[in-house]
PyMOL Python script that loads the backbone (N, CA, C, O; Angstrom):
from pymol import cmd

cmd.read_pdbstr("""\
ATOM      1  N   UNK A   1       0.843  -1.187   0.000  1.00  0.00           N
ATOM      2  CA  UNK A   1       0.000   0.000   0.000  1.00  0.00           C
ATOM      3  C   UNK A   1       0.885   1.246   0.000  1.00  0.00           C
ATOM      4  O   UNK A   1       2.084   1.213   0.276  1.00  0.00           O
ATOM      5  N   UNK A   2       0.005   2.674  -0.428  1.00  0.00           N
ATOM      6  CA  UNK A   2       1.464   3.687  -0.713  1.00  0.00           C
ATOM      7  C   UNK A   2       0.287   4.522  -0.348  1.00  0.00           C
ATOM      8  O   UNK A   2      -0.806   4.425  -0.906  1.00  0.00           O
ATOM      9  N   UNK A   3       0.560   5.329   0.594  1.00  0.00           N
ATOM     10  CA  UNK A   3       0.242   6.832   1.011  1.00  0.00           C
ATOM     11  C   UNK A   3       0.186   7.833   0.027  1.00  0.00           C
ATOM     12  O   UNK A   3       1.094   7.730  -0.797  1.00  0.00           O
ATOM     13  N   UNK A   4      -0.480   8.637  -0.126  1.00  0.00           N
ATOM     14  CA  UNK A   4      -0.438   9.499  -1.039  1.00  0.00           C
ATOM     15  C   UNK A   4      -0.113  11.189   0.198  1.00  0.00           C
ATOM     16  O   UNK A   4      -0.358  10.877   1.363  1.00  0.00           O
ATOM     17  N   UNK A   5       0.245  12.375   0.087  1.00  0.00           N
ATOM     18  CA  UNK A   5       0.122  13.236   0.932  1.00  0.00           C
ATOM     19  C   UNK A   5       0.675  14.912  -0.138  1.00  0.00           C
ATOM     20  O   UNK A   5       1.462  15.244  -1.025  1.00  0.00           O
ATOM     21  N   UNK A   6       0.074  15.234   0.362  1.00  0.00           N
ATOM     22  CA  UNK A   6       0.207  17.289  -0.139  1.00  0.00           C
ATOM     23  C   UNK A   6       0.456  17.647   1.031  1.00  0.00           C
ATOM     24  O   UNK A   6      -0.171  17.638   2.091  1.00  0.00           O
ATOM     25  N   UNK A   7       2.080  18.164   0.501  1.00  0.00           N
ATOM     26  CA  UNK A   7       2.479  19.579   1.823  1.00  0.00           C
ATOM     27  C   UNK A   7       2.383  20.706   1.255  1.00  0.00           C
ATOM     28  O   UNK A   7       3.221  21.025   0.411  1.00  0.00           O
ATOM     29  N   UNK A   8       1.166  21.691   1.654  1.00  0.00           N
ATOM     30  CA  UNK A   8       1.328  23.202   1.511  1.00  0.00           C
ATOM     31  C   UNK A   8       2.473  23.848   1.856  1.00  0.00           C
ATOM     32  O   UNK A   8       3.544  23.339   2.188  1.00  0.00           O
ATOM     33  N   UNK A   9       2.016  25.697   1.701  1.00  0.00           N
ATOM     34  CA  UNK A   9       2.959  26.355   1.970  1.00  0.00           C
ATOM     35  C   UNK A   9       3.351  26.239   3.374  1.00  0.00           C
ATOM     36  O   UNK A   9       4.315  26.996   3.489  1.00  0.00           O
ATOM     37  N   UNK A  10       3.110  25.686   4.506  1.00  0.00           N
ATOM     38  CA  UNK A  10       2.846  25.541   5.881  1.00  0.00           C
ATOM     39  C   UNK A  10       3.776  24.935   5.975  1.00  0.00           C
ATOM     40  O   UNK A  10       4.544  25.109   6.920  1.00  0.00           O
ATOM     41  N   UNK A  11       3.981  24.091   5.083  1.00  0.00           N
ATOM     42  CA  UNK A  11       4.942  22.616   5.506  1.00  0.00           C
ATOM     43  C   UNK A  11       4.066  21.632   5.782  1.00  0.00           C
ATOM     44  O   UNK A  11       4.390  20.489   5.462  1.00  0.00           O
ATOM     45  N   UNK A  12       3.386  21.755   6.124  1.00  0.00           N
ATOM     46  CA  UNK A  12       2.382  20.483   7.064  1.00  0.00           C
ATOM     47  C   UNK A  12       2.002  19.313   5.772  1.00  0.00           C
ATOM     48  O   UNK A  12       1.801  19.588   4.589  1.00  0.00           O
ATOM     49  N   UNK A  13       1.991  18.577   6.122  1.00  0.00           N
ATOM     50  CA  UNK A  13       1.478  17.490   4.872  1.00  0.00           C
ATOM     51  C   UNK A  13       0.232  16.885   5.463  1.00  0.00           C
ATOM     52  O   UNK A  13       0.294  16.364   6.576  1.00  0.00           O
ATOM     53  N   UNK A  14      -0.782  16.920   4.853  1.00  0.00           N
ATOM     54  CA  UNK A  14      -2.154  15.956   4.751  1.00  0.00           C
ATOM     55  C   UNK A  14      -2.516  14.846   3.779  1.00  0.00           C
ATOM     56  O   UNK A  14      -2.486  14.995   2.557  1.00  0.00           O
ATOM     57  N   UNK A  15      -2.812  13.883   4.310  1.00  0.00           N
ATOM     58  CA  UNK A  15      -3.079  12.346   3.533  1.00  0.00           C
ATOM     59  C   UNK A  15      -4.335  13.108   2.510  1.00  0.00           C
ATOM     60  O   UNK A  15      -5.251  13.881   2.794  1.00  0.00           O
ATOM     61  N   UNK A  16      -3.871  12.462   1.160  1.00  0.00           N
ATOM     62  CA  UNK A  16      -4.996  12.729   0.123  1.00  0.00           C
ATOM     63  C   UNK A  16      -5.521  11.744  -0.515  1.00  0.00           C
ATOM     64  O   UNK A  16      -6.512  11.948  -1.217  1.00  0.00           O
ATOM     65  N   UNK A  17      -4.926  10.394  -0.392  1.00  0.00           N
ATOM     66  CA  UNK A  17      -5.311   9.171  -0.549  1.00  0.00           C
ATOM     67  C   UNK A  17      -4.352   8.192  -0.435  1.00  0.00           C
ATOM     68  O   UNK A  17      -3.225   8.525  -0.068  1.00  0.00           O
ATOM     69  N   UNK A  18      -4.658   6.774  -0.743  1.00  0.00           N
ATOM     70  CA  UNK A  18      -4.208   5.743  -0.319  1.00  0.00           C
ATOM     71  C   UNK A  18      -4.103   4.982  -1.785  1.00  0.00           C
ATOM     72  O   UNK A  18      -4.709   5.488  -2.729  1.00  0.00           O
ATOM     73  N   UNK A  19      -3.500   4.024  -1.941  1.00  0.00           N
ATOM     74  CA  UNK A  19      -3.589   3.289  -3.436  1.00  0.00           C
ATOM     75  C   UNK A  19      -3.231   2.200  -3.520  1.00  0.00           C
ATOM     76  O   UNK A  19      -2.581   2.035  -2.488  1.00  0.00           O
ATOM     77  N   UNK A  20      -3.205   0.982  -4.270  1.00  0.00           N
ATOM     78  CA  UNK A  20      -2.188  -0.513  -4.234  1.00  0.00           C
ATOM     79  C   UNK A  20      -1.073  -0.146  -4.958  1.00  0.00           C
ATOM     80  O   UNK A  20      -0.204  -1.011  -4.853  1.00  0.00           O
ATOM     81  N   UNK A  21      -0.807   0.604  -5.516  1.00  0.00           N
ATOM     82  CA  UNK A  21       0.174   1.104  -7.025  1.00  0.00           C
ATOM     83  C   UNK A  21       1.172   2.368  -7.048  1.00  0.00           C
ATOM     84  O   UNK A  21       0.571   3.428  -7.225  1.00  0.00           O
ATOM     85  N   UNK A  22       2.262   2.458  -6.939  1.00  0.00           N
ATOM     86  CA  UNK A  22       3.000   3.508  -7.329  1.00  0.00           C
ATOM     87  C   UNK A  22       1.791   4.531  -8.407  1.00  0.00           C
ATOM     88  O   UNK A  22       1.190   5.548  -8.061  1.00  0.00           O
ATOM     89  N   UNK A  23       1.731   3.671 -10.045  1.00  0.00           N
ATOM     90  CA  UNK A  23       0.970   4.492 -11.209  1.00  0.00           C
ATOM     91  C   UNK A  23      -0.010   5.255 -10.265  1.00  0.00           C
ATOM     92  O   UNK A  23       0.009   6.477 -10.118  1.00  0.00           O
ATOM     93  N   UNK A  24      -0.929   4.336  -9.599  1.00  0.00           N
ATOM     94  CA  UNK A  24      -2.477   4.889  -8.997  1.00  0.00           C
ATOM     95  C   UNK A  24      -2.256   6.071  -8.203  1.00  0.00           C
ATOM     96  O   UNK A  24      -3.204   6.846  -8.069  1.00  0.00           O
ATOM     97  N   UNK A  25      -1.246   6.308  -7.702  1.00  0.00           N
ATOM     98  CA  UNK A  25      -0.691   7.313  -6.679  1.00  0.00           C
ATOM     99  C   UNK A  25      -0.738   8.385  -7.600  1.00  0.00           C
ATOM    100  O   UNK A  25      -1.223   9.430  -7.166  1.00  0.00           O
ATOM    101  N   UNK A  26      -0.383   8.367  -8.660  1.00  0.00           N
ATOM    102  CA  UNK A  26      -0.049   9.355  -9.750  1.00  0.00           C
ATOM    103  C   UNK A  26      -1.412   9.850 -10.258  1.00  0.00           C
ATOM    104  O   UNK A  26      -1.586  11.053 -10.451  1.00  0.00           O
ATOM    105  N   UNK A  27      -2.201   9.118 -10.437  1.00  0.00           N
ATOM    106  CA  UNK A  27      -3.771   8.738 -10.019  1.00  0.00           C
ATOM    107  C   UNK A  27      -4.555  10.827  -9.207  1.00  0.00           C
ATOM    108  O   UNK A  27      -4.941  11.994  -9.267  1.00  0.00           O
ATOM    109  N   UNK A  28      -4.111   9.270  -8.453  1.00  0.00           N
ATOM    110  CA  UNK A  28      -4.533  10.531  -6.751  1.00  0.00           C
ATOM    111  C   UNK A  28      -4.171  12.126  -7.221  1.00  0.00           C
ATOM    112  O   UNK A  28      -4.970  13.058  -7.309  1.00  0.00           O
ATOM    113  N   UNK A  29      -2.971  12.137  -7.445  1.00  0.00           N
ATOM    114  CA  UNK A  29      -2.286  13.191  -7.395  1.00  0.00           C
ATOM    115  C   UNK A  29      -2.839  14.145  -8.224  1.00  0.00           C
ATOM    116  O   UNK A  29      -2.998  15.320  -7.893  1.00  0.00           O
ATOM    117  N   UNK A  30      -3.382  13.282 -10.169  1.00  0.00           N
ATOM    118  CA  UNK A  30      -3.310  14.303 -11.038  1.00  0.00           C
ATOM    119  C   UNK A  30      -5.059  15.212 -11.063  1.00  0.00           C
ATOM    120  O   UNK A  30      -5.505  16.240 -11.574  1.00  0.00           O
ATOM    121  N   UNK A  31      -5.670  13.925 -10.056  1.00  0.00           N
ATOM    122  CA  UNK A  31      -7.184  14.148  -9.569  1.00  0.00           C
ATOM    123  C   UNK A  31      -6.905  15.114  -8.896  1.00  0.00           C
ATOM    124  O   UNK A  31      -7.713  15.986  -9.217  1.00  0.00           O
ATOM    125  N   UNK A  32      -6.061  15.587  -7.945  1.00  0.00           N
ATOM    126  CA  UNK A  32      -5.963  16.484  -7.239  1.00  0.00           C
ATOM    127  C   UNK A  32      -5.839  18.012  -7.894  1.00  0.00           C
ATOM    128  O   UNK A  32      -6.579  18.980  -7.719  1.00  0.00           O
ATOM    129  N   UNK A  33      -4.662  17.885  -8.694  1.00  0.00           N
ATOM    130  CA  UNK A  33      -4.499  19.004  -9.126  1.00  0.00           C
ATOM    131  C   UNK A  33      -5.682  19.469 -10.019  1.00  0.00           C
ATOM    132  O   UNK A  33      -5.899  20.656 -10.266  1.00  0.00           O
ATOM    133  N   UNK A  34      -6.567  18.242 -10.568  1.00  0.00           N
ATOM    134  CA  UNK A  34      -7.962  19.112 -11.761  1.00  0.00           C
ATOM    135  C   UNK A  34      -8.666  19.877 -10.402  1.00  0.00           C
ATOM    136  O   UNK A  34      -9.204  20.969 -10.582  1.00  0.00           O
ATOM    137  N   UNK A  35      -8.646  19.288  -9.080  1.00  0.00           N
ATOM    138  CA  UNK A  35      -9.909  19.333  -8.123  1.00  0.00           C
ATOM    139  C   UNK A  35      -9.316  21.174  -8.155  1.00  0.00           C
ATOM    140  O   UNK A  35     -10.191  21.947  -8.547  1.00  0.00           O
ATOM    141  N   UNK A  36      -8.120  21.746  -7.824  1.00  0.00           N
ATOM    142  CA  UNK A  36      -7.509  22.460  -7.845  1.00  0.00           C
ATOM    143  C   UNK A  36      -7.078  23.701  -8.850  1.00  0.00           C
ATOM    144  O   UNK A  36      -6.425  24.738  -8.732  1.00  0.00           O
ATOM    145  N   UNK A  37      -7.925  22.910 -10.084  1.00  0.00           N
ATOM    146  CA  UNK A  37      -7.611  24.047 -11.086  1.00  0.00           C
ATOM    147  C   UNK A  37      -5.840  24.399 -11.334  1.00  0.00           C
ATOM    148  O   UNK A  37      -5.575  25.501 -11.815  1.00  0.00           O
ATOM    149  N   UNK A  38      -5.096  23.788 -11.117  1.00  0.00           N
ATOM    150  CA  UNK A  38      -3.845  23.460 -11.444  1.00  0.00           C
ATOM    151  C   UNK A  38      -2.990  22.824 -12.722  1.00  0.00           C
ATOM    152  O   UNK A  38      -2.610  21.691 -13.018  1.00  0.00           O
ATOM    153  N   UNK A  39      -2.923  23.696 -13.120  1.00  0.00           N
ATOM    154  CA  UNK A  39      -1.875  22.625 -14.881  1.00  0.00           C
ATOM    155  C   UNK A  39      -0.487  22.382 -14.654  1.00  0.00           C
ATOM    156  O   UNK A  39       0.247  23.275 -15.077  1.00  0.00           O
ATOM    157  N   UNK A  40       0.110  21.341 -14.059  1.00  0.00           N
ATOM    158  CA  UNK A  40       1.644  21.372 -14.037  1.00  0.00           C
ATOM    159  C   UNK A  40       2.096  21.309 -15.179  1.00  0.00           C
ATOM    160  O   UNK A  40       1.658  20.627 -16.105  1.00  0.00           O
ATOM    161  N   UNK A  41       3.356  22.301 -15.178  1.00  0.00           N
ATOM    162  CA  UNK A  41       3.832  22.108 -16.244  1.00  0.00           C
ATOM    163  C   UNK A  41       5.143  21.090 -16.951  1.00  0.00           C
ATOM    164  O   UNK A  41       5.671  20.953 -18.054  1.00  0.00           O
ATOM    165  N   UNK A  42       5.273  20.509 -15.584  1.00  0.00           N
ATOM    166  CA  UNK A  42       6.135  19.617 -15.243  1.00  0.00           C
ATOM    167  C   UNK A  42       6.010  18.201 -14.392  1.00  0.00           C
ATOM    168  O   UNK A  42       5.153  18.463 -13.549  1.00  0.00           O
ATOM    169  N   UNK A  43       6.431  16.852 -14.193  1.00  0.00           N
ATOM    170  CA  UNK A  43       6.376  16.194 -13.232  1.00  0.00           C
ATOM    171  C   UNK A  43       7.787  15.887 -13.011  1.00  0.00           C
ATOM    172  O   UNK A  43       8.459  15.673 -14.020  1.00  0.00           O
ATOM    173  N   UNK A  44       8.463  15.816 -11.650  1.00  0.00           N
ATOM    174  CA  UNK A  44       9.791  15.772 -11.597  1.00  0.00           C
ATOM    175  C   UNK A  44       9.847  14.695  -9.762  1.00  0.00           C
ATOM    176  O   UNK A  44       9.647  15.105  -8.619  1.00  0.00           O
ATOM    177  N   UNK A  45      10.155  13.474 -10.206  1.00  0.00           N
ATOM    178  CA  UNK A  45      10.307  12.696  -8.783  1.00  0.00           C
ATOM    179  C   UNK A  45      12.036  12.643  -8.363  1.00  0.00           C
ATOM    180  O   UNK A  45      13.029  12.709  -9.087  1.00  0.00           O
ATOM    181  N   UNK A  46      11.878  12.482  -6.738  1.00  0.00           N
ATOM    182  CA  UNK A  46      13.087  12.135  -6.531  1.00  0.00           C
ATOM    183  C   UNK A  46      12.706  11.181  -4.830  1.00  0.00           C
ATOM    184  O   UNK A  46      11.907  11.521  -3.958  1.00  0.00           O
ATOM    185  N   UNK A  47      13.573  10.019  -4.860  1.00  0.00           N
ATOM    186  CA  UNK A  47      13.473   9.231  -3.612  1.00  0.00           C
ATOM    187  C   UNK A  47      14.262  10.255  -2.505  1.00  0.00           C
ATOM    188  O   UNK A  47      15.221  11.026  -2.547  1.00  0.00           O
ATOM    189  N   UNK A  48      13.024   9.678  -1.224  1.00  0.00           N
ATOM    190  CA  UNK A  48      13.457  11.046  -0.267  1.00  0.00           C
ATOM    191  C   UNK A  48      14.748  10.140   0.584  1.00  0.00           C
ATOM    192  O   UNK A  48      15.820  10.501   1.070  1.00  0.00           O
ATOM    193  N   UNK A  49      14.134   8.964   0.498  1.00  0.00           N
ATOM    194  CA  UNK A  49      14.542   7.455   1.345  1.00  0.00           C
ATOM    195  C   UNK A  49      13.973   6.081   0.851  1.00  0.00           C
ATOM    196  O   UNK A  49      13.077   6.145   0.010  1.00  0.00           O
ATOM    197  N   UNK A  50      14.323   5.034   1.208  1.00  0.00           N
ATOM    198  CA  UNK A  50      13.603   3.876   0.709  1.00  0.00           C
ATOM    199  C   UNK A  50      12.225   3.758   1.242  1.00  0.00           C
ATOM    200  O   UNK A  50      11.899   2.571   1.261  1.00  0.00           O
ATOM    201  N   UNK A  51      11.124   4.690   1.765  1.00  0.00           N
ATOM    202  CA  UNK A  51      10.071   4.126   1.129  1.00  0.00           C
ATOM    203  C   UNK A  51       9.218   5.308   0.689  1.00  0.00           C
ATOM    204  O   UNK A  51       8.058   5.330   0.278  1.00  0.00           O
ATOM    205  N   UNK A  52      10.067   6.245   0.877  1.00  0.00           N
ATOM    206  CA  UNK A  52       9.301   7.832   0.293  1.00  0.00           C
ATOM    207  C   UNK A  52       9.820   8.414  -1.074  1.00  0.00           C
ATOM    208  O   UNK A  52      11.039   8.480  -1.239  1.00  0.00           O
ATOM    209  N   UNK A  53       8.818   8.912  -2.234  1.00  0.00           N
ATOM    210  CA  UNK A  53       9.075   9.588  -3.146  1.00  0.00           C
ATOM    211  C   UNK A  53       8.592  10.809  -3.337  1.00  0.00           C
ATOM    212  O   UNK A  53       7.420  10.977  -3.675  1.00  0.00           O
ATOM    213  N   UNK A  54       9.288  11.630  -3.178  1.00  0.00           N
ATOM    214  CA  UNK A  54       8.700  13.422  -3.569  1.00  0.00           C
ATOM    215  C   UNK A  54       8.804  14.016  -4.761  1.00  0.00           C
ATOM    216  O   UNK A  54       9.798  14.096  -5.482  1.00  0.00           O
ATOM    217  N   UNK A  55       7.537  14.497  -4.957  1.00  0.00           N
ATOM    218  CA  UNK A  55       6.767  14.411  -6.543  1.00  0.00           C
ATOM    219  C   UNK A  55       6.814  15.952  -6.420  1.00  0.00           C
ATOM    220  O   UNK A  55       6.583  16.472  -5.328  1.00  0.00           O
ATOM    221  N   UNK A  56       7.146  16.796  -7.651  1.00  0.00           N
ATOM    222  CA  UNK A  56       7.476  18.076  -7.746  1.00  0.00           C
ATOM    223  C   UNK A  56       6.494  18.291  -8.766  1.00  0.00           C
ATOM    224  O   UNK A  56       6.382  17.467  -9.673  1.00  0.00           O
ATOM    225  N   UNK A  57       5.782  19.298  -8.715  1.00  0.00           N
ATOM    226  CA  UNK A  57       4.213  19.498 -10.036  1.00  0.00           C
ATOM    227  C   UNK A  57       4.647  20.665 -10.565  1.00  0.00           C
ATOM    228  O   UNK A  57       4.016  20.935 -11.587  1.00  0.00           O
ATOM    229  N   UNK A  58       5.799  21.786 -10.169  1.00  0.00           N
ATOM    230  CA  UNK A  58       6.367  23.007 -10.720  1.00  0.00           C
ATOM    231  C   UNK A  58       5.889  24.197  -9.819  1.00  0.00           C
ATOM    232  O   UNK A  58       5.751  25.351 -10.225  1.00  0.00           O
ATOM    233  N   UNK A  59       5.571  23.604  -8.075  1.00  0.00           N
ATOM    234  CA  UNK A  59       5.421  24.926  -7.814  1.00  0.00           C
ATOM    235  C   UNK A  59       6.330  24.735  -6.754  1.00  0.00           C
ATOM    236  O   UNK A  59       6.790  23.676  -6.327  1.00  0.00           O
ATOM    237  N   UNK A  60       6.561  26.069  -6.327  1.00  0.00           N
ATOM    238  CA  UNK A  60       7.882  26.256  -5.423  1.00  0.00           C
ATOM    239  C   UNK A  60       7.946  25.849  -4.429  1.00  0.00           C
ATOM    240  O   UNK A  60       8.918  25.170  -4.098  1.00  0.00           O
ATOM    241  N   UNK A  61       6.984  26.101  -3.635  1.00  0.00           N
ATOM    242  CA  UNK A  61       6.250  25.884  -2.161  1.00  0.00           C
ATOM    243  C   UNK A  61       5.218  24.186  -2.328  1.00  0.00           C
ATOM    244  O   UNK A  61       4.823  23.777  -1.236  1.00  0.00           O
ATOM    245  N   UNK A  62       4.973  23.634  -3.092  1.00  0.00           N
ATOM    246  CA  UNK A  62       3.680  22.533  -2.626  1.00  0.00           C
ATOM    247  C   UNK A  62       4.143  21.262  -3.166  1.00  0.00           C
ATOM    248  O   UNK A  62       4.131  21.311  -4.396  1.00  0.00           O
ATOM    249  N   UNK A  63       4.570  20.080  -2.689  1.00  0.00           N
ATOM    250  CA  UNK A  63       4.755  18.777  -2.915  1.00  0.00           C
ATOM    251  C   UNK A  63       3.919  18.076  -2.867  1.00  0.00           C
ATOM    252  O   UNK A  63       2.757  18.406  -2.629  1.00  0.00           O
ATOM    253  N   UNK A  64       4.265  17.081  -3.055  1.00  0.00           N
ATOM    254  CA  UNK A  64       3.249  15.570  -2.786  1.00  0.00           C
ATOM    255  C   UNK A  64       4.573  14.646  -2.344  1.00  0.00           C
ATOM    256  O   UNK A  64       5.691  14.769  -2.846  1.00  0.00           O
ATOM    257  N   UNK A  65       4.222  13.736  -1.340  1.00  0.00           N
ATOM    258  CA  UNK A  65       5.075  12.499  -1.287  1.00  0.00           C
ATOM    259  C   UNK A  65       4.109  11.043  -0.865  1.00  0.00           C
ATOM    260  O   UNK A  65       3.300  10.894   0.051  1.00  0.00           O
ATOM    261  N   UNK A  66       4.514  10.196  -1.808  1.00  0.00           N
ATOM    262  CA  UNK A  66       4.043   8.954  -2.165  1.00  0.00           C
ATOM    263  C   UNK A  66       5.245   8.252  -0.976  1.00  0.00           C
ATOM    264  O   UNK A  66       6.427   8.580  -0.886  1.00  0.00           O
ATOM    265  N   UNK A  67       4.440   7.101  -0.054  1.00  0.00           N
ATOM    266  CA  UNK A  67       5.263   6.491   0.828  1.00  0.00           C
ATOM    267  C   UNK A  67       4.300   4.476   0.961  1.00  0.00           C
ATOM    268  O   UNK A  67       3.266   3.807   0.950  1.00  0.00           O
ATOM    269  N   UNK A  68       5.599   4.526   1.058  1.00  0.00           N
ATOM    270  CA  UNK A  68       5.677   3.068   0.593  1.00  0.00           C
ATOM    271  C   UNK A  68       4.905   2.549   2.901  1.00  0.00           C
ATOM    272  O   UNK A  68       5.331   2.788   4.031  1.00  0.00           O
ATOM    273  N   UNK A  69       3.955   1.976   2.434  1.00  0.00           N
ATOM    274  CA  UNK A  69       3.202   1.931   4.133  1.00  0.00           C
ATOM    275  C   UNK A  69       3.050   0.228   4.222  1.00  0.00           C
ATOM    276  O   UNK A  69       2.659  -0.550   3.352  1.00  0.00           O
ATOM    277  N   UNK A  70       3.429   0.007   5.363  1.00  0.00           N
ATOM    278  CA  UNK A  70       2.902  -1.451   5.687  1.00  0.00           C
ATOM    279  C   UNK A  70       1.418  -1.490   5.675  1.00  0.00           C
ATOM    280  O   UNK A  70       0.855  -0.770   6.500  1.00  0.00           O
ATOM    281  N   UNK A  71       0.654  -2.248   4.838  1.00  0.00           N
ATOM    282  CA  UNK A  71      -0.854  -2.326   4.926  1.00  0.00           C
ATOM    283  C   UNK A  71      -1.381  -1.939   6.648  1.00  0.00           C
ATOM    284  O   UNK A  71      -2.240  -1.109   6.947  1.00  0.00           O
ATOM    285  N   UNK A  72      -0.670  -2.714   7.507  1.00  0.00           N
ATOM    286  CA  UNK A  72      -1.628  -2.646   8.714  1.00  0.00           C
ATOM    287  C   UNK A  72      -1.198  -1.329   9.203  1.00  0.00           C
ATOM    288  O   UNK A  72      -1.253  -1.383  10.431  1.00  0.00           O
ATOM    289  N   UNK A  73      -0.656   0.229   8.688  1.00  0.00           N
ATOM    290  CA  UNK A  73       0.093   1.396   9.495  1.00  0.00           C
ATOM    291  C   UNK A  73      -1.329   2.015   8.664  1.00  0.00           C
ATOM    292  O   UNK A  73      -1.674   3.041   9.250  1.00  0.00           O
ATOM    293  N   UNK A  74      -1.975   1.802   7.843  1.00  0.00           N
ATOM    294  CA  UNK A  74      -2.711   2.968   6.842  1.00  0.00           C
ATOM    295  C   UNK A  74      -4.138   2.758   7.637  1.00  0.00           C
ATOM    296  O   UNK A  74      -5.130   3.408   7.307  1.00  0.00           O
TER     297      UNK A  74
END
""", "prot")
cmd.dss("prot")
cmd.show_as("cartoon", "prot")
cmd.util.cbc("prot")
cmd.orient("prot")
């Protein structure tokens, strides 16, 4: 299972969904940005650690990180 999460300008990160799939995460994410009225103009990943990936959409301030979760932690 893989966490999905958006950190605002705050820093703070909030769960935005859950998925079986790395792809589906991507899923989550691009649902997010229509919900948002958002066009990235870019997608740019980088591993934070072995079970986190931070997903860059082209804005300065707002991430997403996809995390790799033991089924029974979600």
């Amino acid at each position: 299972m893989y966490k999905v999460e958006f950190q605002g300008l705050s820093g703070k990160r909030r769960a935005i969904g859950v998925a079986t799939t790395k792809e589906w995460c991507f899923k989550i994410i691009n649902e997010f940005l229509v919900e948002k009225n958002y066009k990235s103009p870019y997608t740019r990943t980088w591993e934070v650690d072995d079970k986190t990936t931070k997903v860059d959409v082209g804005s300065w301030s707002e991430f997403f990180f996809i995390t790799k979760e033991d089924s029974q932690t979600i």
